[in-house]
C-alpha positions as CSV (number, residue, x, y, z in Angstrom):
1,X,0.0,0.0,0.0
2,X,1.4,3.4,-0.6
3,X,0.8,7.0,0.6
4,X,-0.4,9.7,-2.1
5,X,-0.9,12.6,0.3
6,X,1.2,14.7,3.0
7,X,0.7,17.0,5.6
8,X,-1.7,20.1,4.8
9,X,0.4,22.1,7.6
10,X,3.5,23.2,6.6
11,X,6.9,20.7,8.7
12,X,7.4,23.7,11.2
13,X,11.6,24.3,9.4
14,X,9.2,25.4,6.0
15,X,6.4,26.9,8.1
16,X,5.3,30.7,7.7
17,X,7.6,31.7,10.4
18,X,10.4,30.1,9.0
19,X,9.9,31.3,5.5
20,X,9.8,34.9,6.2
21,X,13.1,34.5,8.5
22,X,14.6,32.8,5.9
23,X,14.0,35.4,3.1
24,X,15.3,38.4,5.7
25,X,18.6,36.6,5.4
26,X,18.4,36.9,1.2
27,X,20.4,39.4,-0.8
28,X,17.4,39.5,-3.7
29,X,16.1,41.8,-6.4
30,X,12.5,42.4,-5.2
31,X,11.0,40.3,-8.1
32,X,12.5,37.7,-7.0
33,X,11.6,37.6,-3.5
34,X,7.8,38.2,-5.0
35,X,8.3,34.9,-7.0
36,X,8.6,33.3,-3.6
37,X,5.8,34.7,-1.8
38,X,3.4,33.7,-4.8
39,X,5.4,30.1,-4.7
40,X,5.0,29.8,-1.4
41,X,1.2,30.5,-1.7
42,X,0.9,27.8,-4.0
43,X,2.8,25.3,-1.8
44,X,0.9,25.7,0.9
45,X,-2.5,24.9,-1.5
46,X,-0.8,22.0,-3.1
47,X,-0.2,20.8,0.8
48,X,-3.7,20.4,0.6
49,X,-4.1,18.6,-2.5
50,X,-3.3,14.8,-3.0
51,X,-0.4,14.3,-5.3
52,X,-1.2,13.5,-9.1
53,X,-2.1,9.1,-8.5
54,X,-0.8,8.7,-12.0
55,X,2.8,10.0,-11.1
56,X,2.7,8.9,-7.6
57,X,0.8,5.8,-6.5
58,X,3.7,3.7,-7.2
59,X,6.7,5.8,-5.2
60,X,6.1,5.1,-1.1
61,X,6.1,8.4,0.7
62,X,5.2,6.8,4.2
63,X,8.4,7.4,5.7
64,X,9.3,11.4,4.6
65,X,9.3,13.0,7.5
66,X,10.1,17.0,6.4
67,X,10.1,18.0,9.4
68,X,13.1,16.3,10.5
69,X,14.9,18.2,7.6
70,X,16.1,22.2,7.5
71,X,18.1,25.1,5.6
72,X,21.7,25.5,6.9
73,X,22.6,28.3,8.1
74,X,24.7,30.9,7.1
75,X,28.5,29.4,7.7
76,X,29.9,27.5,4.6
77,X,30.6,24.1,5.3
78,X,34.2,22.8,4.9
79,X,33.0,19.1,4.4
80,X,34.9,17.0,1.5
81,X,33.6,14.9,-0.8
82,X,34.0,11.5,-2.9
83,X,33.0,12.5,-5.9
84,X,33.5,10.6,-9.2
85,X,33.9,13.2,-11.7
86,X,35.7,16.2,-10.1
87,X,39.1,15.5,-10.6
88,X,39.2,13.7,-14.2
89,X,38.7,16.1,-16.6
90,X,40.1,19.4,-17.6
91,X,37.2,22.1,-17.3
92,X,36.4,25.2,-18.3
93,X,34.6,26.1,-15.2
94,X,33.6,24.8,-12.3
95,X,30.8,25.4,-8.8
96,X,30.6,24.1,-6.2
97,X,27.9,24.4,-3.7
98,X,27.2,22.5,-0.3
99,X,23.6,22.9,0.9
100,X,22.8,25.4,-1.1
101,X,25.7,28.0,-0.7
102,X,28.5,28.6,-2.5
103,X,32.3,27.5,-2.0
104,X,33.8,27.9,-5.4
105,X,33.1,29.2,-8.7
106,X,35.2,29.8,-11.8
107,X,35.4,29.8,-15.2
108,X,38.2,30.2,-17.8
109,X,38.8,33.6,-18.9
110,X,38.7,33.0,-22.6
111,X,34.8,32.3,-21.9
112,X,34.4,34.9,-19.9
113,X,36.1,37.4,-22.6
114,X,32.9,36.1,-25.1
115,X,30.3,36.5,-22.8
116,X,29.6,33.1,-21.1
117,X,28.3,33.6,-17.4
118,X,28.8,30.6,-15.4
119,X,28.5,30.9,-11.5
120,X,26.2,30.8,-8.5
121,X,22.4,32.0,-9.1
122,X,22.8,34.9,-6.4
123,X,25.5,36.1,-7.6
124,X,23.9,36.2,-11.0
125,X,20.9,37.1,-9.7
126,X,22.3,40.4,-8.9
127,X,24.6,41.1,-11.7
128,X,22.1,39.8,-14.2
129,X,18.7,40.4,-13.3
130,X,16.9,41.1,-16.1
131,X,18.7,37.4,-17.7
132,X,17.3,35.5,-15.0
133,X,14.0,37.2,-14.6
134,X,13.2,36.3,-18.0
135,X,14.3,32.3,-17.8
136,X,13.7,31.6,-14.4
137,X,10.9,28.8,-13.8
138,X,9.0,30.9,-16.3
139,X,9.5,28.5,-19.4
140,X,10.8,25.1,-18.1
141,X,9.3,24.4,-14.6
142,X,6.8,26.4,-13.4
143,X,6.5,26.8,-9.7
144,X,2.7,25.8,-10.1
145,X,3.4,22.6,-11.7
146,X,3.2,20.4,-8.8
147,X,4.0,20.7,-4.6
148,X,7.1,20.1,-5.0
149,X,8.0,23.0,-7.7
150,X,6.4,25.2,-5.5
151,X,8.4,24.1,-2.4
152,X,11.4,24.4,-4.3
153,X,10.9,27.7,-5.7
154,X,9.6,29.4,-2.3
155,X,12.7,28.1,-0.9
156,X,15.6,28.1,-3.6
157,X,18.9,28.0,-2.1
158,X,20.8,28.8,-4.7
159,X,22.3,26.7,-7.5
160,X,24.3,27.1,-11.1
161,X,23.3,29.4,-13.7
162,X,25.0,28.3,-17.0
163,X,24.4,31.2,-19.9
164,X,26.2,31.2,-23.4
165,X,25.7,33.8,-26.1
166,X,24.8,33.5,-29.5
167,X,27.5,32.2,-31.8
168,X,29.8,30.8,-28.6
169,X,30.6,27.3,-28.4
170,X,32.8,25.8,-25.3
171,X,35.2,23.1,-26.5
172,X,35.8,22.0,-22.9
173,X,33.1,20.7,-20.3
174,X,31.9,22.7,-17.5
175,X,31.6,20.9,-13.8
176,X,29.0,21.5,-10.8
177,X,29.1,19.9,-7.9
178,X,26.4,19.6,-5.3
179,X,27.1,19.0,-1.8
180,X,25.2,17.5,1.1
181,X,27.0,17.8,4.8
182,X,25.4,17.4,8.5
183,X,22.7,15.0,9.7
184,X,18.8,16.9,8.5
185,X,20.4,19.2,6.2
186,X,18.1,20.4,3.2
187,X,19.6,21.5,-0.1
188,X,16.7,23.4,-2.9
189,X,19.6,24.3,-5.2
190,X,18.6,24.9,-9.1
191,X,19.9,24.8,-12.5
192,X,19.5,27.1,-15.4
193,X,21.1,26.4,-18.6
194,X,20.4,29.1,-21.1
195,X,22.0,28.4,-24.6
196,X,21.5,31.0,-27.3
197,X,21.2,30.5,-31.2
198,X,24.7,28.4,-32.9
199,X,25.7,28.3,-29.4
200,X,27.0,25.1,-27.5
201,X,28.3,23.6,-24.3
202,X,28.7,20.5,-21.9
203,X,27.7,20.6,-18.4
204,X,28.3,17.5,-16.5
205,X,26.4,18.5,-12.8
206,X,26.8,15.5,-10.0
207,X,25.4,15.1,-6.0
208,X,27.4,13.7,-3.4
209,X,27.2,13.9,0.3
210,X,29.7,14.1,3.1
211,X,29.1,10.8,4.8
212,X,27.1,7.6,4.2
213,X,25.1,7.7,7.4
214,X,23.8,11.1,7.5
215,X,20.0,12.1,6.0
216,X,19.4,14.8,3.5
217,X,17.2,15.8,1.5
218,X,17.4,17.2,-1.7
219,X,14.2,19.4,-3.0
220,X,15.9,20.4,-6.8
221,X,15.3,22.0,-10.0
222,X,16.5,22.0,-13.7
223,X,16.1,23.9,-16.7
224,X,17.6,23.5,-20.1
225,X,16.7,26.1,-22.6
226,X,18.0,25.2,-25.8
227,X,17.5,28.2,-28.6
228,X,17.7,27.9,-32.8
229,X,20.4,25.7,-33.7
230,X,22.4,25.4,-30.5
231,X,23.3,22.2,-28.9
232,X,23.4,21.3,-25.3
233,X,25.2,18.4,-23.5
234,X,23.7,17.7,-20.0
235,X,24.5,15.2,-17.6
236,X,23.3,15.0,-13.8
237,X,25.2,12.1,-11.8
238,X,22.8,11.6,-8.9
239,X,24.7,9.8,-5.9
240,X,23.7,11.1,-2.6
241,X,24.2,8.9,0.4
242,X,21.6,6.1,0.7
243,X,20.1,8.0,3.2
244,X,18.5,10.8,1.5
245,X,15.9,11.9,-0.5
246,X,15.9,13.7,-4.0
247,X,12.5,14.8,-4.9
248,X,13.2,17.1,-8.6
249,X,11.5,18.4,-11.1
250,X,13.3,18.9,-14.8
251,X,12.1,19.7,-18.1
252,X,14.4,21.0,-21.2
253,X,13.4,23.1,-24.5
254,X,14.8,23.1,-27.4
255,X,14.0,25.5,-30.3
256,X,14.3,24.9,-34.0
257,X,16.8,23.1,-35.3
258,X,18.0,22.8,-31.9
259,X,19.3,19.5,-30.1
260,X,19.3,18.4,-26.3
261,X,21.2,15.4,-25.3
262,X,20.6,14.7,-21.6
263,X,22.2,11.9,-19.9
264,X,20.8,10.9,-16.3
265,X,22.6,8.6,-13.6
266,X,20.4,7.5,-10.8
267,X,23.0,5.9,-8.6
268,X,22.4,7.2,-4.8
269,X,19.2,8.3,-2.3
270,X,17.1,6.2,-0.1
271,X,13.7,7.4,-2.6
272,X,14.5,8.9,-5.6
273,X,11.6,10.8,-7.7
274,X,12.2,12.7,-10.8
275,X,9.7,14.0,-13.0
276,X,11.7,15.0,-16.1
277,X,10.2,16.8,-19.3
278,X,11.6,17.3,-22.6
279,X,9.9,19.6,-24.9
280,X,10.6,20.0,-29.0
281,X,9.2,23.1,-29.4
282,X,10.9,24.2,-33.0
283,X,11.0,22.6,-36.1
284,X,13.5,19.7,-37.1
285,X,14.6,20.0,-33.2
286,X,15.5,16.9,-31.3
287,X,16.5,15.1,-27.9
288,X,18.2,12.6,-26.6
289,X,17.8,11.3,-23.4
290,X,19.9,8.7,-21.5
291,X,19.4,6.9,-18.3
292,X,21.3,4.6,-16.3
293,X,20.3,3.4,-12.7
294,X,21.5,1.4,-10.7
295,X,19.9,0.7,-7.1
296,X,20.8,-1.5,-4.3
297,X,19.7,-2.2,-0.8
298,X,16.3,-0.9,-0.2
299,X,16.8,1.6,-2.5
300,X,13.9,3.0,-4.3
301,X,14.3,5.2,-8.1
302,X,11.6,6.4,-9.8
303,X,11.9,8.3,-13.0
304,X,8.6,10.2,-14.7
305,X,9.7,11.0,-18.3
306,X,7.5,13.1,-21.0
307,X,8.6,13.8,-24.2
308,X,6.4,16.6,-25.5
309,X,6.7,16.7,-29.7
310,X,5.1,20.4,-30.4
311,X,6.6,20.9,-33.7
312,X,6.6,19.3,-37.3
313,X,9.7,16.9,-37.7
314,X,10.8,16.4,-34.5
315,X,12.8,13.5,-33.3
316,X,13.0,12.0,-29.7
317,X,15.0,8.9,-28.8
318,X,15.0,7.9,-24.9
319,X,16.9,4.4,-23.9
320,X,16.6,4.0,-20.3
321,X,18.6,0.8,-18.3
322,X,17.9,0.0,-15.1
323,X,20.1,-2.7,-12.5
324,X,18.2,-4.0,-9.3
325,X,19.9,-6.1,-7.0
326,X,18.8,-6.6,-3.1
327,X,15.1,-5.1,-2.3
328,X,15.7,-2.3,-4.3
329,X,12.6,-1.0,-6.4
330,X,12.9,1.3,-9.9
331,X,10.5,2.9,-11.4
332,X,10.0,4.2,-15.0
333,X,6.8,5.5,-16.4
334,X,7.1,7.1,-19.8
335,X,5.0,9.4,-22.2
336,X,5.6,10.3,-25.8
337,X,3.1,13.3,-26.5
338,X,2.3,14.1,-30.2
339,X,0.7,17.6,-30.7
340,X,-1.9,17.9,-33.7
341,X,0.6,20.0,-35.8
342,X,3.6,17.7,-34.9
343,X,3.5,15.9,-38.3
344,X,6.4,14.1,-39.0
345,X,7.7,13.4,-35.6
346,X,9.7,10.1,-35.0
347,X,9.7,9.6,-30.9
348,X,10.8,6.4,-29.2
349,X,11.5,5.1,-25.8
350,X,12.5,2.2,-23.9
351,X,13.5,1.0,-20.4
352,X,15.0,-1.9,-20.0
353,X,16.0,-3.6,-17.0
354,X,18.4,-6.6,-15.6
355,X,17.5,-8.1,-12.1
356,X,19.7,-9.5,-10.0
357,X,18.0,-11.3,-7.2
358,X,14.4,-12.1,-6.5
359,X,13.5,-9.5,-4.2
360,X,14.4,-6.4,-6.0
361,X,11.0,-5.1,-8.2
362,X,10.9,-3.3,-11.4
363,X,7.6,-1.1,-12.8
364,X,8.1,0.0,-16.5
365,X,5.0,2.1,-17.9
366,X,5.9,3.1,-21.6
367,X,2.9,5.2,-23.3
368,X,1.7,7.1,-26.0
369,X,-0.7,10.2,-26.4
370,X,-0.7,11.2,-30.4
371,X,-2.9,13.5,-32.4
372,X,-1.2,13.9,-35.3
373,X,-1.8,11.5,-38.3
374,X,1.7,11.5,-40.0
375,X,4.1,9.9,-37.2
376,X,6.2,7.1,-36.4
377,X,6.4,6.7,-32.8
378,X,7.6,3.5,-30.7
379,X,7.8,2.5,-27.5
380,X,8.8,-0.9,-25.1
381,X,10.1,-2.1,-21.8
382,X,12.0,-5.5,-21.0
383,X,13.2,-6.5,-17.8
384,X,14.6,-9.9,-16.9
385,X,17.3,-12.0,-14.8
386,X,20.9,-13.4,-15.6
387,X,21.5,-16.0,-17.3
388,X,23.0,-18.1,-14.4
389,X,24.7,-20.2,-17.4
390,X,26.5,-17.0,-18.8
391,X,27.7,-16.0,-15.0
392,X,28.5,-20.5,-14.9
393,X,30.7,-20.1,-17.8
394,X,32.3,-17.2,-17.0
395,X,33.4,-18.8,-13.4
396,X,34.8,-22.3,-15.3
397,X,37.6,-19.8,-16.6
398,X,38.4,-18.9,-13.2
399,X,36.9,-15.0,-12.9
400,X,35.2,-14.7,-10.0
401,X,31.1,-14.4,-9.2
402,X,31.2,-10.6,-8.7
403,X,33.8,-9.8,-11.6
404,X,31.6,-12.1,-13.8
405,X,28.7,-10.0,-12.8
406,X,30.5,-7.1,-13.3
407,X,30.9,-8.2,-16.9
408,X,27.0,-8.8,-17.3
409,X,26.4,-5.6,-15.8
410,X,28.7,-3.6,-18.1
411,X,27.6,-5.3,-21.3
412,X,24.1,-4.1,-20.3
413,X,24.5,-0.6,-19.7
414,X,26.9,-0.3,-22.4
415,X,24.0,0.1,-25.1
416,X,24.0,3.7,-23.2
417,X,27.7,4.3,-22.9
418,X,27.7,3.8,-26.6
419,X,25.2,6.8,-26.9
420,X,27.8,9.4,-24.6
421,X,30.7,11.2,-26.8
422,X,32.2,12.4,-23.7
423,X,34.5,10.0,-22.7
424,X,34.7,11.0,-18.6
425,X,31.3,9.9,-18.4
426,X,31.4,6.5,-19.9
427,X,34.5,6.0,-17.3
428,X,32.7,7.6,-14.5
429,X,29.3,5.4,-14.8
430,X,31.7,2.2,-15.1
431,X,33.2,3.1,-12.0
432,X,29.9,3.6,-10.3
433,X,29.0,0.4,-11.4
434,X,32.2,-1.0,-9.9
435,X,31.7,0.1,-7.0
436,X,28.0,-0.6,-6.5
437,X,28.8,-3.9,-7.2
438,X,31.6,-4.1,-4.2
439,X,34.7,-5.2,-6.4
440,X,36.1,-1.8,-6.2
């Protein structure tokens, strides 16, 4: 049996009180501080709502207890972290924030020089404002589009803004790092990736959190805006402790001619729950999206993927692969949407998933809303066990259980690592596998 409806009341760290003490310590343009009143407003109606049953009914919410989580305070935390893609790459730029505020931020001057702004939303905030004003969760994610939106928006706590001007393209990747440290802390970071006409860039973006042992929870946002014939590379490694929660809401548009490939790990968190959007809004626009989960334990995943065709002769292509082992639970419900004057659209999907014991559970949901007359559009979902005779053979040539797993495992996901031109994340994932698997 699961749970499709919270609190009304607000967990007393989100509460009126505590929102209006919280925004006294903000250094804000006043438009954006109104964006949070009228966020917050919503909030506290969706509190009252039940969640959508379609998106929900299938990811437990019995145990999330807000109340046990809450904003740091102002001191920047000094905590280190294990992350997997920090140090093995040369980048352009790179942020880093822990719960919300920033440590470091910088970005190669050559950029700079041509009018790429890469750095902390404040700071943008207030060097930019007219930039963000127009982008911010008033395109991609609205803060009306569901509870959590709302929640996020009333109580953003900073994040990455990535902007790069017509005719600019970045040869080298950018990095961002979010950081989790101290037991309850709450991070509502955000991301806004702006990418003008014949402009281009890579941002690889990854979670990690101090310790293993210590909750957090994880209330985020992304945005990919994708103009006229630019291209955007986007990948979000998602390996928080396994005892956190990441609740997010992220949607990407791309204009005409445009193209979007978005690569998504789901390798960490107690419950994961990600309602991610892709909108083709331009002509001949197109997206690909790429997923690769792997969950352990008790671990529960849950991706909500849309891929919204709202323009003649677009394309859409979304391979998913999901690894269960233990109790763990994924989940993956998916929705190609074909507008009347879509004509021409070619959109697939698939999830696929490999089990590795008999107590893990996997729900795959592929479907299809068309109303235009001139498309080809597929969709599917396998999932199944190994072949105990392919781990057998491997073993009577002396490689051990686990490294013959780790073989399986690899062969599986690399139908995605095929799809990824940017060889630090194909090397990344593997390790992740690696290491989920316990033969690191």
């Amino acid at each position: 049996m699961t749970s499709t409806t919270l609190k009304v009341s607000p967990p007393a760290p989100f509460a009126e009180e505590a929102f209006e003490a919280f925004l006294a310590t903000r250094n804000e343009p006043e438009w954006f501080l109104q964006l949070r009143r009228q966020a917050y407003a919503i909030y506290l109606e969706k509190l009252a709502e039940d969640l959508d049953p379609e998106e929900w009914k299938r990811v437990d919410m019995r145990t999330f207890r807000p109340e046990k989580f809450q904003l740091a305070g102002d001191t920047v935390s000094d905590a280190s972290f294990d992350t997997l893609l920090q140090d093995r790459a040369e980048f352009a730029g790179q942020v880093t924030h822990v719960e919300g505020k920033t440590r470091h931020e910088s970005l190669a001057a050559e950029y700079a020089e041509k009018g790429v702004i890469f750095g902390d939303l404040e700071t943008v905030l207030n060097s930019h404002s007219d930039l963000i004003q127009e982008h911010f969760m008033t395109r991609a994610v609205k803060p009306d589009a569901d509870r959590f939106s709302a929640w996020h928006a009333a109580f953003c706590t900073g994040g990455t803004v990535l902007y790069v001007p017509r005719n600019v393209e970045l040869d080298r990747p950018l990095h961002s790092l979010i950081g989790l440290s101290g037991t309850g802390a709450a991070d509502f970071s955000h991301t806004l990736v702006i990418i003008e006409e014949n402009a281009s860039a890579t941002l690889l973006e990854e979670t990690a959190s101090e310790t293993t042992d210590q909750p957090g929870l994880h209330v985020g946002s992304v945005e990919l805006l994708v103009a006229a014939n630019a291209r955007l590379r986007y990948v979000q490694l998602q390996n928080w402790n396994q005892k956190s929660w990441h609740l997010a809401h992220q949607c990407g548009r791309v204009g005409q001619n445009g193209s979007l490939q978005w690569t998504v790990a789901g390798l960490g968190a107690s419950t994961a729950h990600i309602h991610q959007d892709v909108m083709l809004d331009g002509k001949g626009s197109e997206a690909q999206v790429n997923g690769v989960t792997f969950a352990d334990q008790r671990q529960k995943i849950s991706y909500y993927t849309k891929q919204a065709h709202n323009a003649e002769s677009t394309r859409s292509d979304l391979l998913y692969k999901q690894v269960l082992r233990d109790k763990s639970k994924a989940i993956w419900r998916g929705m190609i949407r074909v507008e009347p004057e879509a004509q021409l659209t070619d959109g697939y999907q698939r999830c696929d998933a490999l089990l590795l014991s008999s107590t893990c559970r996997n729900d795959a949901i592929p479907g299809l809303e068309i109303e235009a007359d001139d498309v080809r559009c597929t969709h599917g979902a396998t999932a199944g066990q190994v072949d105990d005779e392919q781990i057998f053979y491997a073993m009577s040539r002396g490689i051990s259980r686990y490294e013959a797993m780790h073989m399986i495992v690899e062969g599986f996901f690399q139908g995605v690592y095929d799809r990824i031109p940017v060889e630090v994340v194909r090397e990344t994932l593997s390790q992740a596998v690696t290491r989920k698997l316990g033969i690191d």
